[in-house]
Every structure is written in structure tokens, then in C-alpha cells.
N, C-alpha and C positions, 0 to 999 in steps of 0.2 A: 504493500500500500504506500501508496506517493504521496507523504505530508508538505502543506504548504508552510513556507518559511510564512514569519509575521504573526505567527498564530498566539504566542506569547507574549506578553508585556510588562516591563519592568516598571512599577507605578513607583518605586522609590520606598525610604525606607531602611533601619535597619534592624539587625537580629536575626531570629529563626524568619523560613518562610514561612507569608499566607497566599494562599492562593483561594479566587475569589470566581467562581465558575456560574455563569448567566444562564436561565430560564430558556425556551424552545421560543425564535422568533428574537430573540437578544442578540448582546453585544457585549463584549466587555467590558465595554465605555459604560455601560448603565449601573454600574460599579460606583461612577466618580465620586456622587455625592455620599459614598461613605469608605473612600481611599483613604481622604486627613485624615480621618480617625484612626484609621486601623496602622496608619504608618506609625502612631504612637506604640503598639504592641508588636510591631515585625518587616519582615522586606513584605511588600506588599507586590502581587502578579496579580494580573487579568489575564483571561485567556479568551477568546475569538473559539466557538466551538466549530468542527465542520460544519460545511451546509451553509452556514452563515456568515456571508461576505467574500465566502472560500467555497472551493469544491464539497462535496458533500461524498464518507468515505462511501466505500461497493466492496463487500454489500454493504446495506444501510440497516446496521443492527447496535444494538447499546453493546455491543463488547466491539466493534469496530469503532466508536468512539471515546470508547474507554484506551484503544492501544494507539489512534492519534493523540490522545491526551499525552500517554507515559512520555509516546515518543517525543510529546514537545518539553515536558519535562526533564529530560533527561541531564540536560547541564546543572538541575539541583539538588544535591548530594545532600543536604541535612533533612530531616523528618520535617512535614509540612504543616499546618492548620490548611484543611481544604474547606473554604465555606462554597454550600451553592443552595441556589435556588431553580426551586421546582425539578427542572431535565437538569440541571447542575449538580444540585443536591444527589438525583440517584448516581449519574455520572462520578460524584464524589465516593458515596460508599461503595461502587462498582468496583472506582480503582483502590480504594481502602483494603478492600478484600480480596483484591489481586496481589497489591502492595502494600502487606500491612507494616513494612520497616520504614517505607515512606512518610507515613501519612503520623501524626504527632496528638491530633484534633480533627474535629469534624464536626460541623456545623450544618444542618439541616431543613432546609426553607419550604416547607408546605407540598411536599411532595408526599406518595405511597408506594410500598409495593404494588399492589394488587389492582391495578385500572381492568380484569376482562370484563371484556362485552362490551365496552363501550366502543364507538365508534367516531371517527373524529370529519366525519362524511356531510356533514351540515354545517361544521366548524368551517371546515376547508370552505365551501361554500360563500360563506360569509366572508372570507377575506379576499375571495377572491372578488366581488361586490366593493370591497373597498376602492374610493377615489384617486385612480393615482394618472398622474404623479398629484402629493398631497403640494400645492403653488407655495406656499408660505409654512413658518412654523406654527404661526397662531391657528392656520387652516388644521393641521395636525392634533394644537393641543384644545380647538374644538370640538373635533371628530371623537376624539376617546377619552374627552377628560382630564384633569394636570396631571395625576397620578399615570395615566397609562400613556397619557400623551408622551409622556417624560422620556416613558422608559423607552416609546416609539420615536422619539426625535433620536436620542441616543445610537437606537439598532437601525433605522435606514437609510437606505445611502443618499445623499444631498448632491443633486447634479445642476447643472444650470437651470434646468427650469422645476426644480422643487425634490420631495422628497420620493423614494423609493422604495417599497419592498425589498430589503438587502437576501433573498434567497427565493426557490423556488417553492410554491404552492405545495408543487405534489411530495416535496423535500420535506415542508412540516409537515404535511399530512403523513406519511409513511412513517417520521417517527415516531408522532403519536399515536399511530392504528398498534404499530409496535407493541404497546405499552396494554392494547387491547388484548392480547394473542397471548400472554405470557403473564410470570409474577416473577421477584424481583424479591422474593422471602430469603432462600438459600441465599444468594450473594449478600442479604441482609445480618443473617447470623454468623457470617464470616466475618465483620467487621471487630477488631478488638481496641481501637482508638476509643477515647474517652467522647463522647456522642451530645450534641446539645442540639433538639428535636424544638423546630420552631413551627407554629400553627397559625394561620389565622383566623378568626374566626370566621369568616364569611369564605371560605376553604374551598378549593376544588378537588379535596382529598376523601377518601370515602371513610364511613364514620369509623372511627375508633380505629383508624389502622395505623395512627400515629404514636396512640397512648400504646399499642399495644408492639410497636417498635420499641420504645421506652421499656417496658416490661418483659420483653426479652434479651437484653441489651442490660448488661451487671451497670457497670459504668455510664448511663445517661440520665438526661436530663429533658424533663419534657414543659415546654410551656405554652399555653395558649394565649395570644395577644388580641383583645377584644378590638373591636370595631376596625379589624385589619381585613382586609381581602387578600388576594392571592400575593398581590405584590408588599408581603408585610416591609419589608426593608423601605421601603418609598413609602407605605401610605401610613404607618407609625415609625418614621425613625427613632425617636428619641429611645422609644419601650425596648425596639430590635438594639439597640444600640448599648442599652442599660444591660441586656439579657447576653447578647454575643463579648462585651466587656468585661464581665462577672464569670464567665467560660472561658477566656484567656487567658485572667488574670487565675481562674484555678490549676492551667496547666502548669505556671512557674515559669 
């Protein structure tokens, strides 16, 4: 498999790494607005997942994305805090449990094992109905809202005449049908890093499959953040920020 260079980024920072892994439809950059902070606890990386902005790998399966990950990886040698959200977050424990000498911490943003049955066939749909190119930024953060708007200015591409879908259609949809077809338990109990399970309430996780990652998992920590939707890191920083700081500060 043929990785593209660019796909990692040095946000600065000193210490142990963090590496900070974005959502299905993101970016690294949708990171920024919580880089300062974390550059206080560590080197801080972003990573650019396939598929977005980049080739997308073949086949198109979560452990083909999990061996582009290592492989961008590879030049950081100390044990890492892997925080992600959503497709980051499993991505994170995927490679925790491949690489469990790597990984130091692990940080878990409103994702589950177990999505079957669902199908992501009316989703796709609907993006593809989106306006594009979006002309302006404010057209953007009309369209979705500040919170989603944000984290969409951040992921598509800005060309001369406005913004873009930074990836292909059937690229999200295939990852997410993915996640229909199969569960994501076993690679889950493989995990032996210290584990801090973040929820939002208004959740796209199915019930109780978070608490009950907690509950199998010796070493984790599980909390639910009220009035957060799926994007908790953007739509309550301050709580994400109180919670993922208090998890840093206990690995030492």
C-alpha cells in the first residue's frame, strides 16, 4: 500500500507525544482550536486520515487504515496519548491493540463498537444534496451551524470560487457501511493503555455501548458531557477540556 507523504503534522510542543486523530469527513486542522492547550501536556501531531484530502487506502477496511496510520507514525519512537474522535477514536484503539508499546493513553470521543445494521445509504444521500461549491465561509457556517460549520470550514478544500467536499461521496459512505457489517469488541479488549471514554449526550452511539467499554476495560474512565452532541470537543470545550486534562495529568 502506497502512503501519501503530508499525512502527519507537527503542531508543536514539547514532551511525550499526543496525537490527535479527526472524525469520518474531517481534517486535522479541526484539531486547532484545542492544539494550545494540549501543547501544554506534550509534542502535539495531527494526522490527515486517508480518503481525506488524500487517496483513500484498497481495500477500504479499518485495519487498512489503521496500517496507513502506523506507517505515518513510524518516525515516533516514545509511547503516544492517541486522542480521536468518532472514526479516530476507533482508529485509535484499533492501533492501541495492534500496538500496544506505542500507545501510553487513549482518549475516546463518542464512538462504539457495534454500529450493525445500520446503513449509511440516506446519509450519503444527503451530502451529496449539499451546495457546492459552498461561495463564502459564512454560506458554510449557515448551512450547518457554528459548531458543524467549524469543523466543515476546517475539512474542505477552499478553491477560488469557495469551499469543497475534501473526499469522495462513495469514500464516506463505504467507511461507514463498514462499521454496519462488523463489531469492533475483540480489537476493543485488546486495548491495555489507560482508556478515558468521552460521551455526548445527544450521541450517535448506540445505548450503553460506551458504559459498557468502561466496564470491561480495568483501567478506564467513562464520562458523559450533557448538552454535547456528537462533536463534544467543539460544542463543550471547556467540560472536554476539564475531562481530557485530568486524564493527562493522571498518566504522569
Amino acid at each position: 500500500m502506497v502512503v501519501e507523504e503530508g499525512r502527519l503534522h507537527d503542531e508543536g510542543g514539547s514532551g511525550s507525544p499526543i496525537l490527535l486523530l479527526h472524525g469520518l469527513m474531517g481534517r486535522g486542522q479541526t484539531w486547532r482550536r484545542q492544539v494550545p492547550w494540549l501543547r501544554e501536556h506534550g509534542h502535539v501531531y495531527t494526522f490527515d486520515a486517508a480518503g481525506h484530502g488524500r487517496p483513500a487506502p484498497d481495500p477500504l477496511t479499518t485495519e487498512a487504515f489503521v496500517a496507513d496510520l502506523a506507517a505515518a507514525l513510524e518516525t515516533i519512537t516514545d509511547p503516544m496519548v492517541v486522542i480521536g474522535h468518532s472514526m479516530g477514536g476507533l482508529h485509535g484503539w484499533c492501533f492501541a491493540a495492534e500496538f500496544p508499546a506505542r500507545v501510553r493513553g487513549l482518549v475516546v470521543e463518542d464512538i462504539a463498537p457495534d454500529f450493525r445494521g445500520r446503513t449509511a445509504a440516506d446519509w450519503a444521500e444527503l451530502i451529496r444534496s449539499w451546495p457546492q461549491p459552498f461561495e463564502t465561509a459564512e454560506a458554510v457556517l449557515e448551512f450547518f451551524g457554528p459548531v458543524a460549520g467549524r469543523y466543515f470550514l476546517d475539512s474542505f478544500d477552499q478553491r477560488d470560487d469557495g469551499w469543497y467536499l475534501h473526499g469522495d461521496v462513495e469514500t464516506f459512505r463505504a467507511i461507514s457501511e463498514e462499521w454496519g457489517t462488523r463489531h469492533f469488541w475483540d480489537q476493543w479488549e485488546k486495548v491495555r493503555a489507560p482508556v478515558l471514554l468521552i460521551e455526548g449526550e445527544h450521541t450517535i452511539t448506540p445505548t450503553g455501548q460506551m458504559v459498557k467499554m468502561a466496564e470491561l476495560h480495568d483501567d478506564s474512565a467513562y464520562i458523559r458531557i450533557a448538552d454535547a452532541g456528537h462533536l463534544v470537543h467543539d460544542d463543550q470545550p471547556e467540560r472536554y477540556r476539564v475531562a481530557v486534562e485530568e486524564f493527562l495529568t493522571s498518566l504522569g
